[in-house]
C-alpha positions in Angstrom: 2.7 -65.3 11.2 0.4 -68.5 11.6 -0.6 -70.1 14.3 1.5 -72.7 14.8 4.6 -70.7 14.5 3.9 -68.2 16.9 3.3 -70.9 19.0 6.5 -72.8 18.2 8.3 -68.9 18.7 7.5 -69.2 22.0 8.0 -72.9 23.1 11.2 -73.5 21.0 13.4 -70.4 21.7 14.3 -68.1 24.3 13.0 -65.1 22.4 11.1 -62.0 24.0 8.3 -63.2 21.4 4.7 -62.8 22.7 2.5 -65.8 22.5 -1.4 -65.6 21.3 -2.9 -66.3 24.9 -3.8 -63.3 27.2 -2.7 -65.1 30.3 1.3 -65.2 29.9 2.2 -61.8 28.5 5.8 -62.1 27.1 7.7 -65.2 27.6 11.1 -63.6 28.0 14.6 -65.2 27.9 15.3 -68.1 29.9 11.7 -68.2 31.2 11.5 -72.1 30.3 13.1 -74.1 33.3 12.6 -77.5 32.8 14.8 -78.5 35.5 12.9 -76.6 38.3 10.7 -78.6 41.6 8.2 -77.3 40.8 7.9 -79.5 37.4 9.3 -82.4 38.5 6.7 -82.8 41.5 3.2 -82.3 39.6 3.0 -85.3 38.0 2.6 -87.7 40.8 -1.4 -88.6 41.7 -2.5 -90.3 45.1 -4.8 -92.4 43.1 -5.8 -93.2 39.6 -9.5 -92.6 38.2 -10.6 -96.4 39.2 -9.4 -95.8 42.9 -11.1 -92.5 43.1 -14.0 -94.1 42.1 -14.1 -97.6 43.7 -16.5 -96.2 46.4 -18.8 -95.7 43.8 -18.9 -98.2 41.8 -22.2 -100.2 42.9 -24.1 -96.8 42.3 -22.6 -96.2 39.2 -23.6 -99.3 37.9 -27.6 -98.3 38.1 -27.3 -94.6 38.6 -25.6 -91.2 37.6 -23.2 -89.4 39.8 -24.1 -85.5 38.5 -21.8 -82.6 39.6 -22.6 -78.9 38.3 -19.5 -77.2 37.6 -20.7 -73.3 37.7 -17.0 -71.9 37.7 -14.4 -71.9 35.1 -11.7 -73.0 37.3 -13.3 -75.9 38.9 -14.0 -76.8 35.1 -10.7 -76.7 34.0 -9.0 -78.7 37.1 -11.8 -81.7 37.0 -10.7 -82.2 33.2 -7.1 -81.6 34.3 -7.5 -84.1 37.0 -9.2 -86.5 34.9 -6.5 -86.6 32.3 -4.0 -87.1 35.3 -6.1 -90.2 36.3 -7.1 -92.0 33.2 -6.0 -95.0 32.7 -7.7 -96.7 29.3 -9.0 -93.9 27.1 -9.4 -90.2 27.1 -12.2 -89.3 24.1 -12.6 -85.6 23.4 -15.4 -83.8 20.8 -15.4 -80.1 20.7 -16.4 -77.4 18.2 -13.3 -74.9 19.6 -9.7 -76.3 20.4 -7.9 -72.9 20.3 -4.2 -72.8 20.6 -3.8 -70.3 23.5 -2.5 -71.0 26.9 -5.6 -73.2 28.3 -5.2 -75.4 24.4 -1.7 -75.1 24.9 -1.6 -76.8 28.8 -4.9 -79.0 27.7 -2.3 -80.4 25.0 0.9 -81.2 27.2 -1.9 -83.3 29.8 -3.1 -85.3 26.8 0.3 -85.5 25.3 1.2 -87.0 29.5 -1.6 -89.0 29.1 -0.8 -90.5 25.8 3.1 -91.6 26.8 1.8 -93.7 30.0 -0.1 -95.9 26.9 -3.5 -93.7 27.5 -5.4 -93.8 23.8 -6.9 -90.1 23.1 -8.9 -89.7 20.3 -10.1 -86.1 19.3 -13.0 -85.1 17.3 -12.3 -80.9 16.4 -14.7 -79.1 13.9 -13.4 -77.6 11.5 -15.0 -74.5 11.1 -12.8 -72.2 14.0 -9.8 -74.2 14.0 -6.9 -71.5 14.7 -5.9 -71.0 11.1 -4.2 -74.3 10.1 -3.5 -77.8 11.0 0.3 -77.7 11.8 -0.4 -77.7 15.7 -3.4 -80.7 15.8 -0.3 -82.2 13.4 2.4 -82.4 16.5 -0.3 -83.9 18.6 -1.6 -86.3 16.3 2.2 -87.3 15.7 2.1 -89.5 18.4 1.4 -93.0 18.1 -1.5 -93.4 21.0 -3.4 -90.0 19.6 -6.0 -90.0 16.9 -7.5 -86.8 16.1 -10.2 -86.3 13.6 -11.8 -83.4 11.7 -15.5 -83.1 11.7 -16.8 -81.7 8.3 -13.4 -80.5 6.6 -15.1 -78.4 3.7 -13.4 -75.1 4.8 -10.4 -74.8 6.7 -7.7 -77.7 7.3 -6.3 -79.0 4.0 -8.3 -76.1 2.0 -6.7 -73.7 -0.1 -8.1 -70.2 -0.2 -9.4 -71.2 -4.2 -11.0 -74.3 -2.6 -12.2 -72.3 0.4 -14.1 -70.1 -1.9 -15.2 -72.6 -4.1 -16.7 -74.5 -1.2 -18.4 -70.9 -0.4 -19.9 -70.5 -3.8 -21.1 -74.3 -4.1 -22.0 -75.6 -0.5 -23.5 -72.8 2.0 -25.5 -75.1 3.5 -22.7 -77.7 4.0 -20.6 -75.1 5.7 -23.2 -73.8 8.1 -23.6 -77.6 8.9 -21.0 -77.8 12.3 -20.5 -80.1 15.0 -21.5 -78.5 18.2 -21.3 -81.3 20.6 -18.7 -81.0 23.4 -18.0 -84.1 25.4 -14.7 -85.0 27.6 -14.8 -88.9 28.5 -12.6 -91.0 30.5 -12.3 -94.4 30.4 -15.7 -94.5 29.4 -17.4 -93.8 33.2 -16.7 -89.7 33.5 -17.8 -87.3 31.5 -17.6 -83.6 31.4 -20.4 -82.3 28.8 -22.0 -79.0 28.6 -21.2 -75.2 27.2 -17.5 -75.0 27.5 -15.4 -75.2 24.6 -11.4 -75.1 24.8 -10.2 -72.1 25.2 -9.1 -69.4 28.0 -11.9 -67.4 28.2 -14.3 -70.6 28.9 -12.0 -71.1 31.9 -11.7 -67.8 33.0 -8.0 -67.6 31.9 -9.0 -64.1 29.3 -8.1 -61.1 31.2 -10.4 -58.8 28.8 -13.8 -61.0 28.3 -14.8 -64.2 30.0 -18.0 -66.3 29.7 -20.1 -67.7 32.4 -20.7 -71.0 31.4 -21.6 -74.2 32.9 -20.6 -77.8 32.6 -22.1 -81.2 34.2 -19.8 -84.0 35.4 -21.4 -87.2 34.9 -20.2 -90.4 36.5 -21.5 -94.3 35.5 -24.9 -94.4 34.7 -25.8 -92.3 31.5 -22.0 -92.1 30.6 -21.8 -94.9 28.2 -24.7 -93.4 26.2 -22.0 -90.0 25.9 -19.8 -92.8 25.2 -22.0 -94.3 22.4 -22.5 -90.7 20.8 -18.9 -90.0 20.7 -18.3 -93.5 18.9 -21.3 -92.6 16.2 -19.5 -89.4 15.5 -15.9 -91.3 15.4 -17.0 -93.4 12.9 -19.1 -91.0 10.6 -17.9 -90.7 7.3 -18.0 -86.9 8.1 -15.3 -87.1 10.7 -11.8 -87.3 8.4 -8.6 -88.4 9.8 -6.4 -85.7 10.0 -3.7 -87.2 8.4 -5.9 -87.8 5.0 -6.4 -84.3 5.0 -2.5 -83.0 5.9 0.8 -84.5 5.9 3.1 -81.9 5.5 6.5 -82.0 6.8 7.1 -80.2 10.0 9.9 -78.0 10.7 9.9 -78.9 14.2 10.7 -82.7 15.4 7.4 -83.2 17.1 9.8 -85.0 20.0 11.1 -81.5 20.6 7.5 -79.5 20.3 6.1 -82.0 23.1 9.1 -81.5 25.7 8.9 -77.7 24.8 4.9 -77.7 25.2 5.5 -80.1 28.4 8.1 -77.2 30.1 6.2 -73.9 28.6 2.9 -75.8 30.9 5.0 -76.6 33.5 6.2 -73.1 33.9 4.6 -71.2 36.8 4.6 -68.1 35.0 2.1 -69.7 32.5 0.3 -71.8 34.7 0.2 -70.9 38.3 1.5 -73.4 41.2 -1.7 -72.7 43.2 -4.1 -74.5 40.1 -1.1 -77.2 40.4 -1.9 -77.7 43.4 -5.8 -77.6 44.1 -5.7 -79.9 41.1 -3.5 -82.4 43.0 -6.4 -82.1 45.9 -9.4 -82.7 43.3 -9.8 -86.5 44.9 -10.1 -84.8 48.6 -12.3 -82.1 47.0 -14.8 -84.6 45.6 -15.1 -86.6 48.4 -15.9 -83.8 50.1 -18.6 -82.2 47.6 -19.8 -86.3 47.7 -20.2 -86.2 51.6 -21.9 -83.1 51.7 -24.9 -83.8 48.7 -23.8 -81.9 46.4 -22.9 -85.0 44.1 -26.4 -86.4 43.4 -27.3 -89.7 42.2 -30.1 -90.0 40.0 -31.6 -92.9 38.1 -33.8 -90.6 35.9 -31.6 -88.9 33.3 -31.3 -88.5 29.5 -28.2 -87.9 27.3 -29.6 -87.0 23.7 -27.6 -86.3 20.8 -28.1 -85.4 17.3 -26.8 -87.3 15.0 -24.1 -86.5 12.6 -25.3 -84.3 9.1 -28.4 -83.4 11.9 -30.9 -83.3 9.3 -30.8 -84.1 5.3 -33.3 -81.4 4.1 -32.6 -79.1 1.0 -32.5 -75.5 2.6 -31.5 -73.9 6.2 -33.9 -75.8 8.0 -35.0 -79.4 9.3 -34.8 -79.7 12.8 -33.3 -82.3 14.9 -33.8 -84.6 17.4 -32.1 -82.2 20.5 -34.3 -79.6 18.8 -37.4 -82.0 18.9 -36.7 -83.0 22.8 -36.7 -79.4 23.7 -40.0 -78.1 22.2 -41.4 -81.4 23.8 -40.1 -80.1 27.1 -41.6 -76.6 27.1 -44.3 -77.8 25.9 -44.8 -80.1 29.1 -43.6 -77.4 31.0 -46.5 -76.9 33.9 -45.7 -73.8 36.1 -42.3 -72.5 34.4 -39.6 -72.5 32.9 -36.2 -70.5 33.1 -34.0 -70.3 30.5 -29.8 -69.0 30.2 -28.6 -68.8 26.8 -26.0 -66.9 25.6 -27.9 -66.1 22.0 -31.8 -65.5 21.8 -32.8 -65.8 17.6 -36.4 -66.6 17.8 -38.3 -67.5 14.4 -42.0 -67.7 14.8 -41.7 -71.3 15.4 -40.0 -70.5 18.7 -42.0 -67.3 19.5 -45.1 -69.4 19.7 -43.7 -72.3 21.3 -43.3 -69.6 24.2 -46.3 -67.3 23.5 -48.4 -70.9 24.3 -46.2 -71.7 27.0 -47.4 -68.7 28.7 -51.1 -68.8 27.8 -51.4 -71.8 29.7 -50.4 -70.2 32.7 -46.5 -71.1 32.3 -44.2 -68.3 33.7 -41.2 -68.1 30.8 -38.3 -66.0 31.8 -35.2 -65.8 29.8 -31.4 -64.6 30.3 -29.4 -63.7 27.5 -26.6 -61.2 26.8 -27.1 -57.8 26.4 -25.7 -55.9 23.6 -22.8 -54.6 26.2 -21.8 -58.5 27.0 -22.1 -60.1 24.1 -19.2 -61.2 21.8 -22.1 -62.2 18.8 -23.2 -58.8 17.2 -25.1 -60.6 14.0 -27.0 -62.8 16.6 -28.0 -60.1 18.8 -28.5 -58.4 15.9 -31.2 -61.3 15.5 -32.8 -61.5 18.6 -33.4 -57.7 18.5 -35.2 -57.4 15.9 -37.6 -60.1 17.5 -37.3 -59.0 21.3 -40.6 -56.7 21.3 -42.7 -59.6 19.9 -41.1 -62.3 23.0 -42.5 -59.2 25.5 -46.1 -59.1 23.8 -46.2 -62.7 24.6 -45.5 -62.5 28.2 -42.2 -63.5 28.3 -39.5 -61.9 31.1 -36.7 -60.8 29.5 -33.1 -60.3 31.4 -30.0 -59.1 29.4 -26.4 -59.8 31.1 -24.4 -56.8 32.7 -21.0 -57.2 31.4 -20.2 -56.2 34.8 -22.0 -58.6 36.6 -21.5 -58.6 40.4 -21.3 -62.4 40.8 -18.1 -62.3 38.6 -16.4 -62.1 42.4 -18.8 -65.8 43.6 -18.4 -66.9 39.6 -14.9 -66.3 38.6 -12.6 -68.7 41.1 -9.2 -69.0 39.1 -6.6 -68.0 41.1 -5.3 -65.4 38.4 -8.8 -63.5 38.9 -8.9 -63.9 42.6 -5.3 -62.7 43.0 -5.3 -59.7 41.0 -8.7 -58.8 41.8 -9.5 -57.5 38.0 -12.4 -59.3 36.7 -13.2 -59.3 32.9 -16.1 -58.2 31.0 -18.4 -61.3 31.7 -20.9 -62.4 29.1 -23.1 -65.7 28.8 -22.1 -68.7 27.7 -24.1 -70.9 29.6 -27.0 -73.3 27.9 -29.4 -74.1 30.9 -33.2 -74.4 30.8 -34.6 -75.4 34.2 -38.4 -76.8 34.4 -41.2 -76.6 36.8 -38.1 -76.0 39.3 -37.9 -79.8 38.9 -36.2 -80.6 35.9 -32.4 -79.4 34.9 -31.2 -79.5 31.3 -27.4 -78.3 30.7 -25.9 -78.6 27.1 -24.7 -77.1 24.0 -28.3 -76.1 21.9 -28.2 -72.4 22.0 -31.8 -71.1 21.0 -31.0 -69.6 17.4 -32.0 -71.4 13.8 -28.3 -72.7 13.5 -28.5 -74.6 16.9 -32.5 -75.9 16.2 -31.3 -76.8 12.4 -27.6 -76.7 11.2 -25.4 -77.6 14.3 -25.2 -81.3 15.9 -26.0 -80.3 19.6 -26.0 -82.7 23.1 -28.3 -82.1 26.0 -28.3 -83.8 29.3 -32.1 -83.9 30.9 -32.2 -84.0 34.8 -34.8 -85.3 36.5 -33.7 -83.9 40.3 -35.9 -81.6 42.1 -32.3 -81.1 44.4 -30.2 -80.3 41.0 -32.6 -77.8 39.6 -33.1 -76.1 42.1 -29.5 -75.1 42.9 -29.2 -74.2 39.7 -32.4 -72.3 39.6 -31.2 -70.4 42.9 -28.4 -69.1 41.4 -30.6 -68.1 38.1 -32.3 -66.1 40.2 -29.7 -64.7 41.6 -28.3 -63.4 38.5 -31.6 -61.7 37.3 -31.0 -59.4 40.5 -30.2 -55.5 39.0 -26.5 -55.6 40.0 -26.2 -59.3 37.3 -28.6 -58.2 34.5 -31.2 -55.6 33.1 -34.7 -56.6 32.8 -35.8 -55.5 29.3 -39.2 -54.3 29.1 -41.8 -52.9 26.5 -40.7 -49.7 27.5 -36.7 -50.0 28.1 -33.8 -52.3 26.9 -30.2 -51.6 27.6 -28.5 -50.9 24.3 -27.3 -47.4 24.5 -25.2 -48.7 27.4 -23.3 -50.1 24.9 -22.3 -46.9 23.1 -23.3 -45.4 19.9 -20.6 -47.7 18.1 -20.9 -51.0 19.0 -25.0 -49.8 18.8 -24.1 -48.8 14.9 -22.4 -52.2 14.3 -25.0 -54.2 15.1 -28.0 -52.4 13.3 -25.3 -52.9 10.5 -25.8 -56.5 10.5 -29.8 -56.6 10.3 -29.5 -57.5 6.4 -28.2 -60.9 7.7 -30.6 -64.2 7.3 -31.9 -65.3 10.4 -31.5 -68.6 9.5 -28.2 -68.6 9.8 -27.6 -67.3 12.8 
């Protein structure tokens, strides 16, 4: 059963049919109440985005509003929020847009958005779309949504002879993905960073979760995201999903978007309490503005690659987020500290770091161990390389998948009620400089982020922001967050023989691609 119907299963009839999320379970008969309080009182905001931020607005005009956004619920009600309050545009870039319950609720606010006259415009990669197009199909049905598929060459529109024919002919053009993940509204806030859409990114996945981390960005360096989402909007590589499908639905999308609008309005799928702290987002953030903890900086960089990132032959050309981040280390003056949830090294990087240290730089670096990761080919990668990083110098610290500060991480009301936390792996893309400067984006350090993948970075210049970041680093280097590797001990076997047995399996695999 695709995708799509599965989906449709579950919003369209009053079936016991299980949907794909983790979060729901089975909806069961009569679970869809469309007539209940509770949906007909969510949809009514104190105060639009503009009013929100009219306190703001000289600052904005000359400097950045930056917010970290360390937990996955806090995440997922500032874009909720966000989509409440806009009141021009929503423009969204990801590489994931899954269809579980977080793509499923995501949907029914832009699908909100778009009937008060809101224009959305979507930019999805194509490469880990769920299956087929049907879904993007219902959403791009409606007359103020534009959605867009980055690179089509092997999934939507593609038949399995074409899919294999692209295989045979193109590897490089497959491996060549969009990366960049931007969420922009009206053009002056922006969520950017490591968070794709999906439930385990928003701590919605009852089995694995990722710690990852966003920035909100407000005025300043926001019309540069704006300016990179537009170059990708109007690449030739970005295909309008209706040039790509147009079959015929069996569904009236009319019917899909009431069904999607009661299935997120149910509290069984998502629960009154996020309704609610998203209603008191505004309060929140004047709060978190009061207290510091929204900083204003006049020194900060947005830097994108450009769509295609590179035109060389084979697996490998660089970039210009690739370029900016070998220029940082190599300024780098007392340390730098690095999260990444994948850690492929090619000699070009081992050096970069092997200098780093030589000149007196303390490296250290978090990654997942082989018991949090959800990549086995690149671990696989980054193991056959990890002796070499600790000749150099550099400290190594690989992710418990039970990581203590799941319980300060992990905020959404479903983890905090229940009390059952996850496995927890990294997801997080975060280099921190001379405790000074703070960069938070997408580049993961493997070959396919430094040469195949469009990546976005957002450089920091704030002693205040890097270090609260940094702190909590630190904090998750301690013994009870992660295992510090050493010449003489990593933490494989804690993985089990199997999952040990799987990834040796997947040494034969090219670096370059991973």
């Amino acid at each position: 059963m695709n995708t799509f119907i599965r989906l449709a299963s579950c919003v369209l009839v009053t079936l016991p049919l299980a949907c794909g999320g983790t979060f729901t379970g089975e909806l069961m008969e009569g679970s869809l109440r469309p007539d209940q309080d509770f949906c007909s009182k969510i949809h009514h905001l104190e105060a639009n985005l503009s009013q929100v931020l009219e306190p703001y607005e000289e600052k904005m005009a000359t400097h950045t509003g930056v917010y970290v956004l360390e937990d996955g619920a806090g995440a997922l009600m500032s874009r909720a929020w966000m989509s409440e309050a806009a009141e021009k545009t929503i423009d969204i870039q990801y590489f994931i847009f899954s269809v579980d319950n977080v793509g499923v609720i995501a949907t029914d606010y832009l699908l909100r958005a778009a009937r008060r006259g809101v224009k959305v415009r979507m930019i999805v990669d194509d490469m880990l779309h769920d299956g087929d197009a049907d879904f993007l199909q219902v959403l791009d049905a409606h007359k103020n949504v534009e959605i867009r598929i980055y690179n089509p060459n092997i999934n939507i529109g593609k038949s399995i002879v074409s899919k294999l024919e692209t295989l045979a002919t193109d590897f490089r053009g497959i491996n060549q993905r969009m990366h960049n993940k931007t969420f922009i509204v009206d053009g002056k806030a922006v969520i950017t960073g490591g968070r794709n859409i999906a439930d385990e990114y928003f701590d919605f996945n009852q089995d694995y979760s990722f710690r990852d981390r966003d920035v909100l960005l407000l005025g300043g360096v926001a019309k540069d995201v704006q300016a990179s989402f537009d170059l990708f909007w109007d690449h030739g590589l970005s295909v309008p999903l209706q040039k790509l499908v147009n079959t015929e639905l069996d569904w009236s999308p009319k019917d899909v978007w009431e069904k999607l609008h009661q299935f997120s309005c149910d509290p069984e799928n998502f629960w009154p309490q996020i309704r609610q702290r998203i209603e008191r987002v505004p309060q929140v953030f004047a709060q978190i503005a009061k207290s510091g903890a929204l900083q204003w900086i006049d020194k900060i960089r947005f830097v994108t690659d450009v769509p295609g990132k590179n035109t060389s032959k084979g697996m490998s050309g660089g970039g210009i987020t690739t370029d900016t981040l070998v220029a940082l280390v190599n300024d780098a003056k007392e340390s730098v500290v690095i999260q990444t949830p994948y850690l492929v090294t090619t000699e070009l990087g081992q050096q970069l770091f092997a200098n780093a240290v030589k000149r007196g730089v303390k490296v250290q670096i978090m990654t997942n161990s082989l018991s949090s990761t959800d990549n086995l080919p690149a671990f696989s990668g980054y193991a056959r390389d990890r002796h070499k990083l600790l000749d150099a110098g550099i400290e190594i610290y690989e992710y418990r998948p039970d990581a203590a500060i799941r319980r300060k991480i992990m905020t959404s009301s479903m983890v905090q009620d229940s009390q059952e936390f996850p496995v927890f792996g990294i997801h997080a893309k975060t280099m921190v400089i001379d405790g000074k400067i703070l960069m938070v984006g997408t580049f993961n350090l493997d070959p396919r982020s430094a040469n195949l993948n469009t990546e976005c970075i957002t450089i920091m210049h704030s002693e205040a922001l890097a270090q609260s970041v940094l702190q909590l680093m630190i904090e998750e280097m301690k013994p009870e967050n992660s295992w510090r590797t050493t010449k003489d001990f990593n933490p494989d076997d804690e993985a089990g023989c199997w999952k040990v047995w799987k990834m040796k399996m997947h040494r034969p695999v090219p670096k370059s691609i991973l």
